[in-house]
N, CA, C and O atoms as a GROMACS GRO file, in nm:
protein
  624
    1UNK      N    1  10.529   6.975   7.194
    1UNK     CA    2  10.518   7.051   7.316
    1UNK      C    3  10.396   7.008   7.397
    1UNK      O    4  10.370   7.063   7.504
    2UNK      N    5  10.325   6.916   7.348
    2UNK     CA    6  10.196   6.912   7.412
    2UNK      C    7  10.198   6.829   7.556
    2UNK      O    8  10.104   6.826   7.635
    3UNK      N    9  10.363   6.742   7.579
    3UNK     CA   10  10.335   6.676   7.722
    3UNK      C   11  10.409   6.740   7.777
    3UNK      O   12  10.437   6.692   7.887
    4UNK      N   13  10.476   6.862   7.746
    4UNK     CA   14  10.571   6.964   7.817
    4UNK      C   15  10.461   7.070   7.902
    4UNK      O   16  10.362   7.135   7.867
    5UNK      N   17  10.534   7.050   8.033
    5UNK     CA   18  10.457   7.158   8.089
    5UNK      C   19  10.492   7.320   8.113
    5UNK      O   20  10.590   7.348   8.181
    6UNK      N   21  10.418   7.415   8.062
    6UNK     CA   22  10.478   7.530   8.025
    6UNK      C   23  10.497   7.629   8.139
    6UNK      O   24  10.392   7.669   8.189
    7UNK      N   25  10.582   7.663   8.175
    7UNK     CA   26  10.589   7.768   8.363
    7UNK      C   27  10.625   7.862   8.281
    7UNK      O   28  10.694   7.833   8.183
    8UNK      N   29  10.575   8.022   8.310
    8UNK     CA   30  10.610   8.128   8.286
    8UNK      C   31  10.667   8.206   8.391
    8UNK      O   32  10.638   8.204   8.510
    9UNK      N   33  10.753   8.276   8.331
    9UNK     CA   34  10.833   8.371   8.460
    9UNK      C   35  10.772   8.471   8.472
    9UNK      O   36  10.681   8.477   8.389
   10UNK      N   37  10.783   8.615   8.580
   10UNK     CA   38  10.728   8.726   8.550
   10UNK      C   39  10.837   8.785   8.525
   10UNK      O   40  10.928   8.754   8.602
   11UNK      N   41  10.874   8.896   8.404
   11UNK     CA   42  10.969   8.954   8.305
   11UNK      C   43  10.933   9.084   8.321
   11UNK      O   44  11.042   9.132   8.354
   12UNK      N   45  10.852   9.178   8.320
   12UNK     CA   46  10.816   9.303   8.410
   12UNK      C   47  10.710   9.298   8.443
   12UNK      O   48  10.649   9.191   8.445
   13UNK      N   49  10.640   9.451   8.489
   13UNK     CA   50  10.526   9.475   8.477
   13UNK      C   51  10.522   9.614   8.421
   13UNK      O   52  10.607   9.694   8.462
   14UNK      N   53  10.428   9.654   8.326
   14UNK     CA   54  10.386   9.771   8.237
   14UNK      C   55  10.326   9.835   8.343
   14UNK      O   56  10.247   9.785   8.423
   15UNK      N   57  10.383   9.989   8.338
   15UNK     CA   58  10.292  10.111   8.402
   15UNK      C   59  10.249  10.198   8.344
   15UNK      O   60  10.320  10.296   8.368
   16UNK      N   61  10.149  10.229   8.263
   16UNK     CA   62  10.109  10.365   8.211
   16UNK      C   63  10.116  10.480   8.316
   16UNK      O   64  10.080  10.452   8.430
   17UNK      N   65  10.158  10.601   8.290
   17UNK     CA   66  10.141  10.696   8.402
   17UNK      C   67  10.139  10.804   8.319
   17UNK      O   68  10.196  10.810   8.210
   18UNK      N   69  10.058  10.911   8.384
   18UNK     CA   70  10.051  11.061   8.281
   18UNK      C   71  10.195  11.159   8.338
   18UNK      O   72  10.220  11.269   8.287
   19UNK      N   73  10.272  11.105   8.438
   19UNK     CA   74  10.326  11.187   8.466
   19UNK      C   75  10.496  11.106   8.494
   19UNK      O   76  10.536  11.056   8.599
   20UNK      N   77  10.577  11.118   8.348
   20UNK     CA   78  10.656  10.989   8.387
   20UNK      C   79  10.804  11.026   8.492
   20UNK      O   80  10.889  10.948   8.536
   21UNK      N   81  10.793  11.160   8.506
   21UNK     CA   82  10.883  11.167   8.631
   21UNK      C   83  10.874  11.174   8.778
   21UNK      O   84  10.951  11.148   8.871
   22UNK      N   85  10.735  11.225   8.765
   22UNK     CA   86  10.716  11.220   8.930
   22UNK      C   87  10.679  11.073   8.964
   22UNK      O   88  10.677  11.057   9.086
   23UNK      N   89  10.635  10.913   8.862
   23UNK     CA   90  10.603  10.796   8.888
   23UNK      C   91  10.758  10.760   8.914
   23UNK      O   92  10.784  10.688   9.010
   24UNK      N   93  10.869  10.814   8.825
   24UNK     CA   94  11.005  10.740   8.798
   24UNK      C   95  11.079  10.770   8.936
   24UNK      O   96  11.177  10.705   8.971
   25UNK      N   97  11.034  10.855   8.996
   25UNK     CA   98  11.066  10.930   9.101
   25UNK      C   99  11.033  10.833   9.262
   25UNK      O  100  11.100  10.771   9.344
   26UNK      N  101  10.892  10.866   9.241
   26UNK     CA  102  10.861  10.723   9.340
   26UNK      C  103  10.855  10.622   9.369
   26UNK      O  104  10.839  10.576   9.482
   27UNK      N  105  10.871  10.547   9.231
   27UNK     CA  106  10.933  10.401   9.225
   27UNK      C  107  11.064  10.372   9.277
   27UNK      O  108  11.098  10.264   9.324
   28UNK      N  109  11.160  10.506   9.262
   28UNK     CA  110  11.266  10.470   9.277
   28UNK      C  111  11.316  10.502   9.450
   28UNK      O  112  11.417  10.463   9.509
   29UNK      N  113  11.233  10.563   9.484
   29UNK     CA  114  11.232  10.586   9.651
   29UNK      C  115  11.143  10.465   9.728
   29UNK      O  116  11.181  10.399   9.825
   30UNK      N  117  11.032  10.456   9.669
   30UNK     CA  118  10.957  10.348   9.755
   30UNK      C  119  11.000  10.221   9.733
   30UNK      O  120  11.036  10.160   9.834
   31UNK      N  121  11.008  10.148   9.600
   31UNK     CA  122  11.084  10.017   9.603
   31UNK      C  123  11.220  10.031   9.601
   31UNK      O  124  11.271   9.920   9.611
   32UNK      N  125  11.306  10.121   9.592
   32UNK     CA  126  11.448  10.143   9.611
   32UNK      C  127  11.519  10.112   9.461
   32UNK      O  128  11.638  10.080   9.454
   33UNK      N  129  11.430  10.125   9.336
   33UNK     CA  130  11.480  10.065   9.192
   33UNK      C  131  11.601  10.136   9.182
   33UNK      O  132  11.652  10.213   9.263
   34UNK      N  133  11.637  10.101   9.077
   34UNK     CA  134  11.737  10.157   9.008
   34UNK      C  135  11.727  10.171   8.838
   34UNK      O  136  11.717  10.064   8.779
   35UNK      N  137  11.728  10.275   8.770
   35UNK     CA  138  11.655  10.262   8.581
   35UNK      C  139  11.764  10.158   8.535
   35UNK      O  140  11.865  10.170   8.604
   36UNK      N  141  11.775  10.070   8.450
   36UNK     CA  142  11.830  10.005   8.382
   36UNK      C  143  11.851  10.054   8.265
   36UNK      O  144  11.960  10.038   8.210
   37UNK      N  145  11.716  10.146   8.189
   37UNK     CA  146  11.723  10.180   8.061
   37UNK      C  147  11.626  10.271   8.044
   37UNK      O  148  11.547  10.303   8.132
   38UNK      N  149  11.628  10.336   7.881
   38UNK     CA  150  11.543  10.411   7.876
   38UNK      C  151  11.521  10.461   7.717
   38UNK      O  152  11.606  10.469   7.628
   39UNK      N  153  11.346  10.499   7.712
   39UNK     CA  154  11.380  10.462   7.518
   39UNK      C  155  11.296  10.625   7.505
   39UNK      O  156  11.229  10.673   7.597
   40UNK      N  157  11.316  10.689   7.377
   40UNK     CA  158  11.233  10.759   7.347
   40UNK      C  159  11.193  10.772   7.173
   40UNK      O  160  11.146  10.858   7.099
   41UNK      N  161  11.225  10.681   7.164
   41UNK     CA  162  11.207  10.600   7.012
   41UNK      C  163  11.127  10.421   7.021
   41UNK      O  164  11.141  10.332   7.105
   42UNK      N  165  11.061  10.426   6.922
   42UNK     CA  166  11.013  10.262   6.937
   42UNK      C  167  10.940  10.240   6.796
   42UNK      O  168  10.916  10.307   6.695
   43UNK      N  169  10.916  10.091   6.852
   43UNK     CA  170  10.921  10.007   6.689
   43UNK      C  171  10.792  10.027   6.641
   43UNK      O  172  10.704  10.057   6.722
   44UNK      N  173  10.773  10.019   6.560
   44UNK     CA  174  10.613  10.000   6.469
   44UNK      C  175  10.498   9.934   6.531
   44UNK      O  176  10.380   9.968   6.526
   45UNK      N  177  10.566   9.806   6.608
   45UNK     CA  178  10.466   9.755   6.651
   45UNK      C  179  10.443   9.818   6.811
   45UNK      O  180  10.337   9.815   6.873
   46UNK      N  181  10.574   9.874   6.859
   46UNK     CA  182  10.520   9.961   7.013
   46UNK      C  183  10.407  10.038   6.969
   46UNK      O  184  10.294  10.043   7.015
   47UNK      N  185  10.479  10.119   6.831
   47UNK     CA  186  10.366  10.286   6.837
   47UNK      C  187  10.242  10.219   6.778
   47UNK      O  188  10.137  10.280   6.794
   48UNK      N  189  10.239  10.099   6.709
   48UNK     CA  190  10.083  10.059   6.727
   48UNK      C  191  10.011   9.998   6.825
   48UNK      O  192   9.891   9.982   6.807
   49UNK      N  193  10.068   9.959   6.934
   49UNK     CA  194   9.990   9.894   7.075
   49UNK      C  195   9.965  10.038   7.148
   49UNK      O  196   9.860  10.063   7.206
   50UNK      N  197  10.051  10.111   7.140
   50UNK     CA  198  10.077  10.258   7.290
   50UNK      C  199  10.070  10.348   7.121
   50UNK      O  200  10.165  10.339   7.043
   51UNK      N  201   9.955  10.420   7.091
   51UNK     CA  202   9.940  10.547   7.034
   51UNK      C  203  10.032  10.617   7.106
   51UNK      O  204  10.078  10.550   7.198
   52UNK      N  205  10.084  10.747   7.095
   52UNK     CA  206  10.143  10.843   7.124
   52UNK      C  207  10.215  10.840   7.233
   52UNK      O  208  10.239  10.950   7.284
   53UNK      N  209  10.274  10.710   7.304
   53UNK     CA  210  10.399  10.706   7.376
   53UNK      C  211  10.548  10.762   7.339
   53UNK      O  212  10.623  10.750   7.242
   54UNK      N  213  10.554  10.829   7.467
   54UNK     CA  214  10.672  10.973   7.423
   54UNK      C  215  10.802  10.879   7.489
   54UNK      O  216  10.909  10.880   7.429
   55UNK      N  217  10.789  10.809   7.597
   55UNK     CA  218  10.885  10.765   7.700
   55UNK      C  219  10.892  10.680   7.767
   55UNK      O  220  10.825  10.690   7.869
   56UNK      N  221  10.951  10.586   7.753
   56UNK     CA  222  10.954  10.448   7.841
   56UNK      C  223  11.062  10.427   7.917
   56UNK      O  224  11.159  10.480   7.864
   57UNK      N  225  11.096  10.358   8.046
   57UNK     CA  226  11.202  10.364   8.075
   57UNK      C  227  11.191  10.231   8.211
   57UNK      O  228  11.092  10.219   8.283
   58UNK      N  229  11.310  10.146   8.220
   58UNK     CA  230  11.266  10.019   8.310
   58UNK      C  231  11.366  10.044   8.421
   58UNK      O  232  11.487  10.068   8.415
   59UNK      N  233  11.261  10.028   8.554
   59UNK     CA  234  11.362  10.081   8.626
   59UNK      C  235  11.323   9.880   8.721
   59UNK      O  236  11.228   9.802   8.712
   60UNK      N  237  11.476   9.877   8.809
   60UNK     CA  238  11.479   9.722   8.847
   60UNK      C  239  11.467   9.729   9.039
   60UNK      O  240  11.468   9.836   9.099
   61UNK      N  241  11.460   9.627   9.093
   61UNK     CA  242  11.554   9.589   9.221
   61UNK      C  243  11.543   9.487   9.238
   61UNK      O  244  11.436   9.458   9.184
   62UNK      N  245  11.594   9.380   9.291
   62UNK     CA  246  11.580   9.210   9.275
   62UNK      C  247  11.516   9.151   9.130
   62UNK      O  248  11.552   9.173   9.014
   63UNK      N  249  11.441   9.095   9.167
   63UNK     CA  250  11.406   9.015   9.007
   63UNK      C  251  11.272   9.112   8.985
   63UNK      O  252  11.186   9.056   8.917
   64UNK      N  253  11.242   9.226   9.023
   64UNK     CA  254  11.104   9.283   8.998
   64UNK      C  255  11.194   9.412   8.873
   64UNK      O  256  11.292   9.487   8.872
   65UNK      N  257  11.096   9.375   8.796
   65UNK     CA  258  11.074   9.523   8.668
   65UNK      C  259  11.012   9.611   8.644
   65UNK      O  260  10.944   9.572   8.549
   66UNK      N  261  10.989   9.692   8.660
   66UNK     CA  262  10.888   9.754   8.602
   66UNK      C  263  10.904   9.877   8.474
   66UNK      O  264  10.995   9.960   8.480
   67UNK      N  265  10.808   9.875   8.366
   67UNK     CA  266  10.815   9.926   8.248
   67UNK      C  267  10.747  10.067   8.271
   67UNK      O  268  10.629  10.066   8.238
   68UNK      N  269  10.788  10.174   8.314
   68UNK     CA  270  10.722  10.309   8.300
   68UNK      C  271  10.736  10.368   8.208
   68UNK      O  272  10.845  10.399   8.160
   69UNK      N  273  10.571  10.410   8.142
   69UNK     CA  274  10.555  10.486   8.059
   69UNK      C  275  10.504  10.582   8.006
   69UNK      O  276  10.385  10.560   8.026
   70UNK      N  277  10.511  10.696   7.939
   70UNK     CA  278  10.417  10.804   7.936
   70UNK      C  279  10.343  10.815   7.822
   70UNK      O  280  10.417  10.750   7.748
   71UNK      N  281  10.240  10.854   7.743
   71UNK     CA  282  10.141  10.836   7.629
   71UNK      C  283  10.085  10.991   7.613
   71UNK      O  284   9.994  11.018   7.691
   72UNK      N  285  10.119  11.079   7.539
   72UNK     CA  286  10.033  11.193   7.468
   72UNK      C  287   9.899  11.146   7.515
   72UNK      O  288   9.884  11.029   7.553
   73UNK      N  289   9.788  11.241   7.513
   73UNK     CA  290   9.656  11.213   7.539
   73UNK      C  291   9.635  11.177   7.656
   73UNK      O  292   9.519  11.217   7.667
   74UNK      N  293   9.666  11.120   7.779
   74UNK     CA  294   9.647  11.065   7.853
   74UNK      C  295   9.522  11.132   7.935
   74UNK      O  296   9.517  11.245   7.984
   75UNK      N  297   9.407  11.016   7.938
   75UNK     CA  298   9.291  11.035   8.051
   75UNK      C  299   9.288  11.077   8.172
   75UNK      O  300   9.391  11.032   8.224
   76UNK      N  301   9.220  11.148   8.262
   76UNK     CA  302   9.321  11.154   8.382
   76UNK      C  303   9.215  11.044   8.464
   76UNK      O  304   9.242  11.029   8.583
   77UNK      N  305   9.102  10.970   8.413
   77UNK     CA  306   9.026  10.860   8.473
   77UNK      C  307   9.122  10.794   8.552
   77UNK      O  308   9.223  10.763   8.488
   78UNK      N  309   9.123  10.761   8.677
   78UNK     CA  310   9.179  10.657   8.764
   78UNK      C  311   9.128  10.561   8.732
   78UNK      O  312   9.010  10.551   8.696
   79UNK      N  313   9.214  10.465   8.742
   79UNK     CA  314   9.232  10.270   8.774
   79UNK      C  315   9.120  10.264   8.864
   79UNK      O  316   9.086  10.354   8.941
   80UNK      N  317   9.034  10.086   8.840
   80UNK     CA  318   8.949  10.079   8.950
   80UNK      C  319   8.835  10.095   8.849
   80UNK      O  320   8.818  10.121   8.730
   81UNK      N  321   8.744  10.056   8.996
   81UNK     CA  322   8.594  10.014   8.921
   81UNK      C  323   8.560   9.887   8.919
   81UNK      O  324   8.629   9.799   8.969
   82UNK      N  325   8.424   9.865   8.847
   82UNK     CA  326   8.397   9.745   8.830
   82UNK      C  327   8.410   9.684   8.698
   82UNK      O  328   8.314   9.622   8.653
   83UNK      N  329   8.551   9.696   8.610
   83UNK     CA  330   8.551   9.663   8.514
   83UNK      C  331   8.650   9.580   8.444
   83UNK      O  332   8.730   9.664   8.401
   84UNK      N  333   8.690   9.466   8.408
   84UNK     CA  334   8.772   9.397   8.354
   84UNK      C  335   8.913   9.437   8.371
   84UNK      O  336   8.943   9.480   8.260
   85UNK      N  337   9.007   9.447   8.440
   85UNK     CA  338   9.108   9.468   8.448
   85UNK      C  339   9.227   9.382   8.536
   85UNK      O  340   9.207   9.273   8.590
   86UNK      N  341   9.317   9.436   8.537
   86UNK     CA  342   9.444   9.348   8.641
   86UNK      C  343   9.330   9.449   8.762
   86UNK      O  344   9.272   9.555   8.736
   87UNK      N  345   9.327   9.373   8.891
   87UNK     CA  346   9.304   9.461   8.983
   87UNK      C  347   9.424   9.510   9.073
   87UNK      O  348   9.456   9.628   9.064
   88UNK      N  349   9.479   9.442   9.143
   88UNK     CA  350   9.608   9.402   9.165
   88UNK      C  351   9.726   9.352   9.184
   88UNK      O  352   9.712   9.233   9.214
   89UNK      N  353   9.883   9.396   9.181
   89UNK     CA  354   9.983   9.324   9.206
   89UNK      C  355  10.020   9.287   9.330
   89UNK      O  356  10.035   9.378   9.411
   90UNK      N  357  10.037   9.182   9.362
   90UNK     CA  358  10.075   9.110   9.482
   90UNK      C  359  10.213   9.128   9.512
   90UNK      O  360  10.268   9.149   9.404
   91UNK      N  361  10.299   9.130   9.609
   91UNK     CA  362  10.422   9.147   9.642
   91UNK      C  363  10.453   9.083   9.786
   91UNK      O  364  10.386   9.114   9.884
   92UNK      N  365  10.553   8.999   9.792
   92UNK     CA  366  10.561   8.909   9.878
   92UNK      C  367  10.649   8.989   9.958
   92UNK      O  368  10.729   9.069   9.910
   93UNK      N  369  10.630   8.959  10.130
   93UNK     CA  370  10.772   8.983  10.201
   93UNK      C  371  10.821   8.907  10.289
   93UNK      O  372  10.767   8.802  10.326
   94UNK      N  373  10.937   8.954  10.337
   94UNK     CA  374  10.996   8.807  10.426
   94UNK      C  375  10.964   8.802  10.600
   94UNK      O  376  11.017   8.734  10.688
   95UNK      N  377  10.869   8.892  10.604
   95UNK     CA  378  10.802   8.901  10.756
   95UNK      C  379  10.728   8.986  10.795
   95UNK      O  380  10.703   9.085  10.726
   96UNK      N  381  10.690   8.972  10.886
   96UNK     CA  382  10.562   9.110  10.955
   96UNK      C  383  10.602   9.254  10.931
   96UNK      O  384  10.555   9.355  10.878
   97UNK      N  385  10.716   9.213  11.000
   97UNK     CA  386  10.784   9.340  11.052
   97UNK      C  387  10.833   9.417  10.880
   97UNK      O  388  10.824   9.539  10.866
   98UNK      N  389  10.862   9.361  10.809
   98UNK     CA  390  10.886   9.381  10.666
   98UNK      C  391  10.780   9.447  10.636
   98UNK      O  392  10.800   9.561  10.595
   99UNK      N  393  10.652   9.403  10.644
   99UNK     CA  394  10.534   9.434  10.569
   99UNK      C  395  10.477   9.592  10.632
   99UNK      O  396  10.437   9.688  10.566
  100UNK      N  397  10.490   9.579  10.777
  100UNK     CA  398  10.492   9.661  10.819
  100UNK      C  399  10.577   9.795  10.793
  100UNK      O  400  10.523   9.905  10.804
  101UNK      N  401  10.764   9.778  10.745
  101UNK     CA  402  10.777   9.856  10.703
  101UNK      C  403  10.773   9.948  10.552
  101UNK      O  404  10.804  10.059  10.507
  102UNK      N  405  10.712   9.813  10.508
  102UNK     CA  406  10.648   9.894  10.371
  102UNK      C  407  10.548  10.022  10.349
  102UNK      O  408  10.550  10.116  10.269
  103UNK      N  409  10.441   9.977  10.475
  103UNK     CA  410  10.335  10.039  10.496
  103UNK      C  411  10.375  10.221  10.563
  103UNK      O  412  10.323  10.331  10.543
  104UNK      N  413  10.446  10.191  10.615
  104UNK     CA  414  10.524  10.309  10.699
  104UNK      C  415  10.626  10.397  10.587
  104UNK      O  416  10.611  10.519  10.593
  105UNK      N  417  10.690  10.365  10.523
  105UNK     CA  418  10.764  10.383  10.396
  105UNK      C  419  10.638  10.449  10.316
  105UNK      O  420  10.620  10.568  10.340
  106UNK      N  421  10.543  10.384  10.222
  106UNK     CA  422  10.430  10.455  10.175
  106UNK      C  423  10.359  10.569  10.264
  106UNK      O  424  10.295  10.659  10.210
  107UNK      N  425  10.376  10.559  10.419
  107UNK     CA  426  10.316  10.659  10.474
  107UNK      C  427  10.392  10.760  10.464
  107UNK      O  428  10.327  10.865  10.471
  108UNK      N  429  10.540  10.780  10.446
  108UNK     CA  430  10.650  10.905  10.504
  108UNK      C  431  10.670  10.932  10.369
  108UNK      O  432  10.721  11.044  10.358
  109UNK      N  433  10.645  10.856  10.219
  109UNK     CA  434  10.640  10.962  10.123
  109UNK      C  435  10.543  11.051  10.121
  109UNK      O  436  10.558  11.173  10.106
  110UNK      N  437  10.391  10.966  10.143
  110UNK     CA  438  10.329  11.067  10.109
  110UNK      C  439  10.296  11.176  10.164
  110UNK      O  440  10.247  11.274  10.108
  111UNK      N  441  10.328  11.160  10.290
  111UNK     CA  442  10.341  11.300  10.392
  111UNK      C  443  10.458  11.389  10.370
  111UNK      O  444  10.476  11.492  10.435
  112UNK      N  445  10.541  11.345  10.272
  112UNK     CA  446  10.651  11.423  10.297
  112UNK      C  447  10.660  11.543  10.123
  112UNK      O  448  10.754  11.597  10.064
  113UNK      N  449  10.551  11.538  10.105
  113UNK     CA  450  10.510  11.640   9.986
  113UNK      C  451  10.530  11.638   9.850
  113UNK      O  452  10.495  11.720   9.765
  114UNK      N  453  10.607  11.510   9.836
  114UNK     CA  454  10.748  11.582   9.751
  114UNK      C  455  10.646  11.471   9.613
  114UNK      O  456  10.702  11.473   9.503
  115UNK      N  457  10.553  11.412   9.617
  115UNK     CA  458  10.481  11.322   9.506
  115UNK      C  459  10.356  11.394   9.480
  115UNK      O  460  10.298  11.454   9.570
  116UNK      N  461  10.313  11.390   9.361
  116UNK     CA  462  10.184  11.373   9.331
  116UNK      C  463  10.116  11.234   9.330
  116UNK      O  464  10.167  11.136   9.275
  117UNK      N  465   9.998  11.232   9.396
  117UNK     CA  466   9.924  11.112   9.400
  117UNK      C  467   9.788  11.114   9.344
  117UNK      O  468   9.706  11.185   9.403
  118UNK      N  469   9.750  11.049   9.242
  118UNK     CA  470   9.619  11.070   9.193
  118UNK      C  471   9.525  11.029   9.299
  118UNK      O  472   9.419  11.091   9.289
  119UNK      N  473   9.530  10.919   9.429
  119UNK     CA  474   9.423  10.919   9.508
  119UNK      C  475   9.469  11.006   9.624
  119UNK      O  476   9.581  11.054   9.641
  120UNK      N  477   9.368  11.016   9.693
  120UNK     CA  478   9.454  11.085   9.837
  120UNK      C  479   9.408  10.927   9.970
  120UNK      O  480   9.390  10.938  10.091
  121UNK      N  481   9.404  10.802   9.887
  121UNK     CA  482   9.346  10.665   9.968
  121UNK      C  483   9.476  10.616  10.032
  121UNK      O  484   9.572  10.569   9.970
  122UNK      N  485   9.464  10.638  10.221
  122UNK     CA  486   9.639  10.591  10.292
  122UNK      C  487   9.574  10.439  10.244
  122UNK      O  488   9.473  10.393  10.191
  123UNK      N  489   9.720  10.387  10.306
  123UNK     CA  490   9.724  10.198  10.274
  123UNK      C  491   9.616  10.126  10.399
  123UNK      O  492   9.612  10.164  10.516
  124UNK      N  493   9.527  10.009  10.335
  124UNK     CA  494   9.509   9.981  10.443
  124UNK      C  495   9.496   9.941  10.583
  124UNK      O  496   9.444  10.045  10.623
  125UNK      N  497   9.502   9.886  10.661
  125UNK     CA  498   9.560   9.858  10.819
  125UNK      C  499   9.612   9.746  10.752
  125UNK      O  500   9.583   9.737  10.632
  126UNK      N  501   9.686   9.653  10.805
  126UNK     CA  502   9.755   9.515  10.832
  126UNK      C  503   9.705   9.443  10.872
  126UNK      O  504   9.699   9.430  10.994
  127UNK      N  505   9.614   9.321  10.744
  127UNK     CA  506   9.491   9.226  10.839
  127UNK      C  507   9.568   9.097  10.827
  127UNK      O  508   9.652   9.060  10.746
  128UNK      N  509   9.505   9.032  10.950
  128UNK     CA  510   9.568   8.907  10.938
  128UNK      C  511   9.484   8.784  10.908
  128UNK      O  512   9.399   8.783  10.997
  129UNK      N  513   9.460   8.654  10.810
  129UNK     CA  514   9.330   8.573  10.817
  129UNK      C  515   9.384   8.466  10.936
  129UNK      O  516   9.479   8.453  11.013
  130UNK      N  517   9.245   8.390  10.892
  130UNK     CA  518   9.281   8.266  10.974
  130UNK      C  519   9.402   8.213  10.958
  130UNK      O  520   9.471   8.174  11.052
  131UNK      N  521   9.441   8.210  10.818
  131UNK     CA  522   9.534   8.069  10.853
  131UNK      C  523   9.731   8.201  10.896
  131UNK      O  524   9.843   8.166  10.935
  132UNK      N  525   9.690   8.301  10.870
  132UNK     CA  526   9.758   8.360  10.958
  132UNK      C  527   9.878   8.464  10.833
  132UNK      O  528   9.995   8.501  10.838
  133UNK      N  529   9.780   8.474  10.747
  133UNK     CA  530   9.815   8.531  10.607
  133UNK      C  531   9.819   8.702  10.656
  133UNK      O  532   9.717   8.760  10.694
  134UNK      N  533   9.931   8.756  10.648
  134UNK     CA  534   9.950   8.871  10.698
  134UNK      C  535   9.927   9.013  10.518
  134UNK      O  536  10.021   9.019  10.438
  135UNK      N  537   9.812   9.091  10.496
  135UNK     CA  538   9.816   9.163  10.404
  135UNK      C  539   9.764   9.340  10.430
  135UNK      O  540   9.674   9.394  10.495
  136UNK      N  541   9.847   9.374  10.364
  136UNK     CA  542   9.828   9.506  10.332
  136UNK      C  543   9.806   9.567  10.218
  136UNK      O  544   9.883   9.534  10.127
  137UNK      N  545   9.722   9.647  10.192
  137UNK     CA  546   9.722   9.703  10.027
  137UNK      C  547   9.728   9.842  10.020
  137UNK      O  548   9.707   9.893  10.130
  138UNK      N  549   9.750   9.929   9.921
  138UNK     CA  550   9.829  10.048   9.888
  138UNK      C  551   9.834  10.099   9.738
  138UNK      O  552   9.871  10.025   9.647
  139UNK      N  553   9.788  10.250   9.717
  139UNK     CA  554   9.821  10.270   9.600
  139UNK      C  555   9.953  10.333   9.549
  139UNK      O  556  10.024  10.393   9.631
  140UNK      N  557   9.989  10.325   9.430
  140UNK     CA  558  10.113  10.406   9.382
  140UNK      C  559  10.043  10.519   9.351
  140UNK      O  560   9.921  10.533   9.359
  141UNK      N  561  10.161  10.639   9.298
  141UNK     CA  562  10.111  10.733   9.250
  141UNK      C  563  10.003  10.746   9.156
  141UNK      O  564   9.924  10.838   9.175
  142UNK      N  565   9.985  10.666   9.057
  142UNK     CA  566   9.902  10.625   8.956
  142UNK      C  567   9.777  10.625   9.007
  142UNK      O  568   9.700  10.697   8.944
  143UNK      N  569   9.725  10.565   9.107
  143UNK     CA  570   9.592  10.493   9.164
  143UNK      C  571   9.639  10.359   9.112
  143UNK      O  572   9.544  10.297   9.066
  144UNK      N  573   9.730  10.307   9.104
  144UNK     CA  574   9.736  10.176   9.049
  144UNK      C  575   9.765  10.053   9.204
  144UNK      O  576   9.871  10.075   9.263
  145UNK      N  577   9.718   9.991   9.234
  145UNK     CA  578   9.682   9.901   9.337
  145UNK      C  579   9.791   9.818   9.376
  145UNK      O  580   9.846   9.772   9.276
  146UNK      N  581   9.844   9.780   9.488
  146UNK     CA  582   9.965   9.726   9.520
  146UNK      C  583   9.887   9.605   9.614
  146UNK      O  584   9.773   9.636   9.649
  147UNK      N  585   9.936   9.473   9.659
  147UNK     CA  586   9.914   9.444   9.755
  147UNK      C  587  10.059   9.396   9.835
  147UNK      O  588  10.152   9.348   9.769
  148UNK      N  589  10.067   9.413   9.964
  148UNK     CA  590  10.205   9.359  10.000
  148UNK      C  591  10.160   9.262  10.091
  148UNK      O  592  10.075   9.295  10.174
  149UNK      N  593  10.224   9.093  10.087
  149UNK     CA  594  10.156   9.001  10.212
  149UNK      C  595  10.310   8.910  10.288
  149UNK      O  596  10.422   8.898  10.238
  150UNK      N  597  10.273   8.874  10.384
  150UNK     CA  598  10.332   8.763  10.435
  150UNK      C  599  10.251   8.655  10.463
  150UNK      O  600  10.138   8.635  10.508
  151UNK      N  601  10.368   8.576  10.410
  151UNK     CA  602  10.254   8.426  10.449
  151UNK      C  603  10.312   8.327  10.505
  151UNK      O  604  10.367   8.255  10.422
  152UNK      N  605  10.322   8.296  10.599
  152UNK     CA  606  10.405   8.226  10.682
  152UNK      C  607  10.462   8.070  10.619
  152UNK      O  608  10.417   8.047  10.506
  153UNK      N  609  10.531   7.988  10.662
  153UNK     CA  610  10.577   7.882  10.596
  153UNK      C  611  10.511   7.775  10.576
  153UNK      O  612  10.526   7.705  10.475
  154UNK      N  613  10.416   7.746  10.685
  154UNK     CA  614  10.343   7.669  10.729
  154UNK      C  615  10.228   7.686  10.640
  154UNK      O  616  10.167   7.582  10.614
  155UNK      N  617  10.184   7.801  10.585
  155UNK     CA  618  10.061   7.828  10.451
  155UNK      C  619  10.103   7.839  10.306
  155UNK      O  620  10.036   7.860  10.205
  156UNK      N  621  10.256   7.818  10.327
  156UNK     CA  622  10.319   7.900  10.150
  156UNK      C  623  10.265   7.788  10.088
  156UNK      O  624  10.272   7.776   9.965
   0.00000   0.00000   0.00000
């Protein structure tokens, strides 16, 4: 394997959340998922990585996954800081106007009552750089960090 070059796919992404219906809830309104599955049993080696995980469940839409899950004990410390972690997920779109309606979408849930949100932080404005890299960033219910960008063809 050593002159093989190794590409990895992305296969989900893991969400811890203390609250796994009101997260299952907004995932499935803001990215439009759909659950694929759902466990409330797991293997030896789950219940030794995730102590006291009660509930997991993967909800999909295009090739994006995500693994929501809930854990007994849970901290109510928010994500963030200055400390070793994923900071955030990136999420691509297919134009301005796209990105834009993401941002607007995150605005009309959270005005519209119906979520708990551990921050009360709106998304930020829509900056554009030089080379004409269009980004926005945003939290989920979690405090967990989103970024959404366009990047034109000419920079991909």
């Amino acid at each position: 394997m050593s002159g093989n070059l190794l590409i990895p796919k992305l296969h989900h992404m893991g969400i811890q959340t203390r609250d796994l219906d009101n997260c299952l809830a907004w995932y499935k309104e803001f990215f439009g998922c759909t659950q694929a599955w759902s466990l409330d049993t797991f293997s030896d080696l789950t219940l030794s990585r995730l102590p006291g995980i009660t509930r997991l469940t993967e909800i999909a839409v295009g090739d994006v996954r995500f693994h929501l899950f809930e854990r007994d004990g849970h901290t109510p410390e928010l994500p963030g800081g200055n400390k070793t972690q994923f900071q955030h997920l990136c999420l691509s779109t297919g134009s301005p106007a796209e990105l834009g309606a993401w941002r607007e979408r995150w605005l009309r849930l959270y005005e519209s009552g119906r979520y708990a949100f551990a921050t009360d932080e709106p998304p930020t404005d829509i900056v554009v750089d030089a080379d004409g890299v269009h980004s926005c960033y945003l939290f989920d219910v979690n405090g967990l960090e989103f970024e959404f960008t366009y990047v034109p063809e000419a920079t991909a």
